[in-house]
C-alpha positions in Angstrom: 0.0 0.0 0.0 1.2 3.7 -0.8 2.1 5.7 1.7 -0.2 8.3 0.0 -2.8 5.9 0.7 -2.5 5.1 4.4 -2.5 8.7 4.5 -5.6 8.8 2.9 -6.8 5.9 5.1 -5.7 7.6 8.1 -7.3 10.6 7.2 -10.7 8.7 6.6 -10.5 7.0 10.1 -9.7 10.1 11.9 -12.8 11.8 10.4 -15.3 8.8 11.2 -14.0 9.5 15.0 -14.5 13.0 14.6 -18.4 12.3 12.6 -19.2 9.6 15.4 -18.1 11.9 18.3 -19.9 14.8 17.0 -23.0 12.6 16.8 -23.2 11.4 19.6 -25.7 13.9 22.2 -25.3 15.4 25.6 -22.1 15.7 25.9 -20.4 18.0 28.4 -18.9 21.3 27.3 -14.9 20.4 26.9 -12.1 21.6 29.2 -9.0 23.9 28.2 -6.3 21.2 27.6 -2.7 22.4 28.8 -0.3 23.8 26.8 2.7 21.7 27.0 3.8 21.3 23.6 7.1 22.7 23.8 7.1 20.6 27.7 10.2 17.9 26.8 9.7 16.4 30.1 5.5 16.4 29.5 6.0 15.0 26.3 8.4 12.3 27.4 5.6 11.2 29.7 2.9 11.6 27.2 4.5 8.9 25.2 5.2 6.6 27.6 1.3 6.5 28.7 0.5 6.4 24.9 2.5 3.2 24.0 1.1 1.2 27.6 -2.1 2.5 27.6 -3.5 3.6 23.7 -0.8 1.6 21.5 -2.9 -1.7 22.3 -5.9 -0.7 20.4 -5.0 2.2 19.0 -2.3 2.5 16.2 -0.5 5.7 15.2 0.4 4.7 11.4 2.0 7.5 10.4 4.6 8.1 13.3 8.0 6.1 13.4 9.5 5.5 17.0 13.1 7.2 15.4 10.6 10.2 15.3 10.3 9.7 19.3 14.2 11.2 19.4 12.9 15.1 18.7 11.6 14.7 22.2 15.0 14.4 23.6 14.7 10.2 24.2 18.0 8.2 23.2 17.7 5.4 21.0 18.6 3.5 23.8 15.9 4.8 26.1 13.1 3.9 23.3 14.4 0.4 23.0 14.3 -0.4 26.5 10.8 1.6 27.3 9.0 2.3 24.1 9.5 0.0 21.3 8.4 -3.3 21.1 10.6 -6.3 22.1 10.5 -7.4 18.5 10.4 -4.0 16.8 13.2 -1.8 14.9 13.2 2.0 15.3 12.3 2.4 11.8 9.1 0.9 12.3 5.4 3.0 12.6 3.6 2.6 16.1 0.9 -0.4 15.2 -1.4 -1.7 17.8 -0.9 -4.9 19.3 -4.4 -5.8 18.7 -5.6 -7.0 15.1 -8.7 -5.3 13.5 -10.3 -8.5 13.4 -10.0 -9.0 17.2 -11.1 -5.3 18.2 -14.0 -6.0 16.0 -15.0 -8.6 17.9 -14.0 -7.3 21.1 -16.0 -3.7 20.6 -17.5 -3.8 17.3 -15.8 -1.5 15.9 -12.6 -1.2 14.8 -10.4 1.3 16.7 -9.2 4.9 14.5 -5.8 5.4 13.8 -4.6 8.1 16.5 -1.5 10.4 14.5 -4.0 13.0 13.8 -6.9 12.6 15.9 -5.7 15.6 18.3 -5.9 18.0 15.0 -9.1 16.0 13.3 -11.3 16.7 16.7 -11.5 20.1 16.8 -15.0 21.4 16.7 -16.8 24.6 18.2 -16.5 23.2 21.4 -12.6 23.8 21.2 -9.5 22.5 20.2 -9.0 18.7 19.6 -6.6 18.7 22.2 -9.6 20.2 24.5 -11.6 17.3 23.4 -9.7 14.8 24.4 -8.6 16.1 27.5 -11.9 15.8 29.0 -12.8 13.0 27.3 -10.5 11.1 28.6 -10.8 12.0 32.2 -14.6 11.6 31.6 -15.4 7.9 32.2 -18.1 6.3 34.6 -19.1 2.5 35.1 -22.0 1.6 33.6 -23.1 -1.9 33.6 -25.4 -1.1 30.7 -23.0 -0.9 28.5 -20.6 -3.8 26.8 -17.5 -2.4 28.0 -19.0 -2.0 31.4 -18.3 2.2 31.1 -20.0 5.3 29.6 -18.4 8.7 29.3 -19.8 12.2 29.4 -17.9 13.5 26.6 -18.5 10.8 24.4 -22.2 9.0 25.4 -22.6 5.2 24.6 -18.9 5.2 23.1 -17.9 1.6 22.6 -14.0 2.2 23.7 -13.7 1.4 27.6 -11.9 3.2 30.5 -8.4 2.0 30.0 -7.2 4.3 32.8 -9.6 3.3 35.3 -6.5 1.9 37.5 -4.8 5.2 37.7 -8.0 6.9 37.9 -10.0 4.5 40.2 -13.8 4.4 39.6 -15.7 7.8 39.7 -19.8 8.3 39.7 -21.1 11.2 38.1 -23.9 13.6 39.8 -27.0 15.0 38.3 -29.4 17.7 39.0 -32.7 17.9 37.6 -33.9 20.2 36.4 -37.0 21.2 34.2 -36.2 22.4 30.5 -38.0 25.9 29.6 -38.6 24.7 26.2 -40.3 21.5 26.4 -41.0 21.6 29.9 -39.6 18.1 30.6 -37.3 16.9 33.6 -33.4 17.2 32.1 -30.8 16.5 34.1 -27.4 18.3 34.4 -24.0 17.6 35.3 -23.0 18.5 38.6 -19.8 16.7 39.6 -18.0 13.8 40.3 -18.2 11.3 43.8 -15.5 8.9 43.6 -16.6 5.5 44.3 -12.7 3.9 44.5 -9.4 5.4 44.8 -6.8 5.0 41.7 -3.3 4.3 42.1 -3.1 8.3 41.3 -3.9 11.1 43.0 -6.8 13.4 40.9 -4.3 16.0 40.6 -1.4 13.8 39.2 -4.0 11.7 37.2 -4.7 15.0 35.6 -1.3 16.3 35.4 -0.9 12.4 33.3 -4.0 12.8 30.8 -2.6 16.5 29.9 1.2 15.0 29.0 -0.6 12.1 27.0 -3.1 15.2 25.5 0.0 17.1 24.4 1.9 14.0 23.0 -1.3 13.2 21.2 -1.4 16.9 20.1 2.6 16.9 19.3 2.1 13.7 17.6 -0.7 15.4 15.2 2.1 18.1 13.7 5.6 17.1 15.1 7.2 20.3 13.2 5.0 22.6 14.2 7.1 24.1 17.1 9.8 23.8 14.6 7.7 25.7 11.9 6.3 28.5 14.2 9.9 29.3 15.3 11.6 29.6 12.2 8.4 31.4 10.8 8.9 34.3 13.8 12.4 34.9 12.9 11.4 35.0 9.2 9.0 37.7 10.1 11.7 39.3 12.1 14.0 39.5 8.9 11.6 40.7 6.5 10.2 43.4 9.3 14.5 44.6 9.4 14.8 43.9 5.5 11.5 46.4 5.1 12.7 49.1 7.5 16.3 48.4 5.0 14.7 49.0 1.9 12.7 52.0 2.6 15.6 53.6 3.8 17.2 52.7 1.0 15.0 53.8 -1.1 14.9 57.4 0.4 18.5 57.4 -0.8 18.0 56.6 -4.2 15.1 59.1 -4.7 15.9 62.1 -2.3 17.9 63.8 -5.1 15.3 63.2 -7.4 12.6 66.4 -7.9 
């Protein structure tokens, strides 16, 4: 296959997330996502969650783990805690699972994660926003084949796979009667937590914002690269102009 078509592949995934997501109704308003981008240590930690906890469902087909070296890791350092035991650096980060078995499993086959952080965006904000509280949004409910629900995301088939750091958390409703249709409604209150994680709240939250910013790195790994040459390029034609219309005051100020 092409590399121009897993692109295109990727692409189409990434979009059937961001349809099915948009779809889906009564989702909470989204949370501002840190801004860790240019955070080495964050984005360090990011990937490490990514590859235990997303990289068993979830591929990332267009990333190569010799990319994982831009975020200061040694080759030796993503041997021994990021690539797989029979992997090379030159290979892309596939799940471990096959499509036929997550098809089975949740009915779907999971979407290919490189660009979900810039394909989610919506007008609730940024896909990094998305996925920030999406992913700290999970309940149990024994309704549901995975055995969890999330208020981000209602009846999404994926499960909580960082319930353990997390521990299990109930969310509370209000009702409430809606002006329009006069109907009971119910609104989200807060959280009760039901068991402890292995994480505090504060440091589980600290963890879903480096994996949100190595998702969101991930998505455009030049970008901090781009938008620092681009400010000195700005810088130089700002100086060049201030140059040339001097210059050009020169050349014409003996000129009637």
């Amino acid at each position: 296959m092409s590399k121009l078509k897993q692109l295109a592949l990727g692409l189409m995934a990434a979009m059937a997330f961001m349809a099915g997501a948009q779809a889906a109704e009564g989702g909470i308003a989204w949370d501002k996502a840190p801004n860790q981008t240019n955070d080495l240590a964050a984005l360090q930690t990011g990937a490490k969650l990514f590859v235990n906890y997303c990289l068993n469902c979830h591929s990332a087909a267009f990333m190569r783990y010799t990319r994982l070296q831009d975020l200061g890791l040694s080759t030796q350092q993503i041997k021994d805690n990021l690539l797989p035991t029979d992997g090379t650096m030159a290979d892309t980060m596939v799940a471990a699972i096959s499509p036929a078995q997550a098809k089975e499993w949740f009915g779907t086959n999971p979407p290919d994660l490189t660009l979900v952080a810039r394909s989610r965006a919506g007008h609730g904000g940024s896909g990094a926003d998305y996925l920030y509280t999406y992913l700290r949004t999970f309940y149990r409910d024994d309704s549901k084949a995975t055995g969890w629900n999330n208020l981000a995301f209602p009846n999404v088939a994926m499960p909580n796979v960082l319930w353990e750091l997390q521990g299990e958390r109930k969310p509370i409703f209000d009702k409430i009667k809606d002006k329009e249709t006069g109907e009971d409604a119910e609104v989200f209150r807060g959280w009760q937590q039901v068991t402890p994680g292995t994480m505090t709240p504060l440091k589980f939250e600290q963890s879903v914002g480096d994996l949100v910013s190595y998702l969101q790195w991930m998505s455009e790994p030049s970008r901090n690269t781009r938008v620092r040459v681009g400010v000195w390029v700005l810088l130089f034609l700002g100086v060049f102009t201030i140059i040339a219309w001097r210059l050009n005051a020169a050349f014409w100020k003996d000129v009637k």
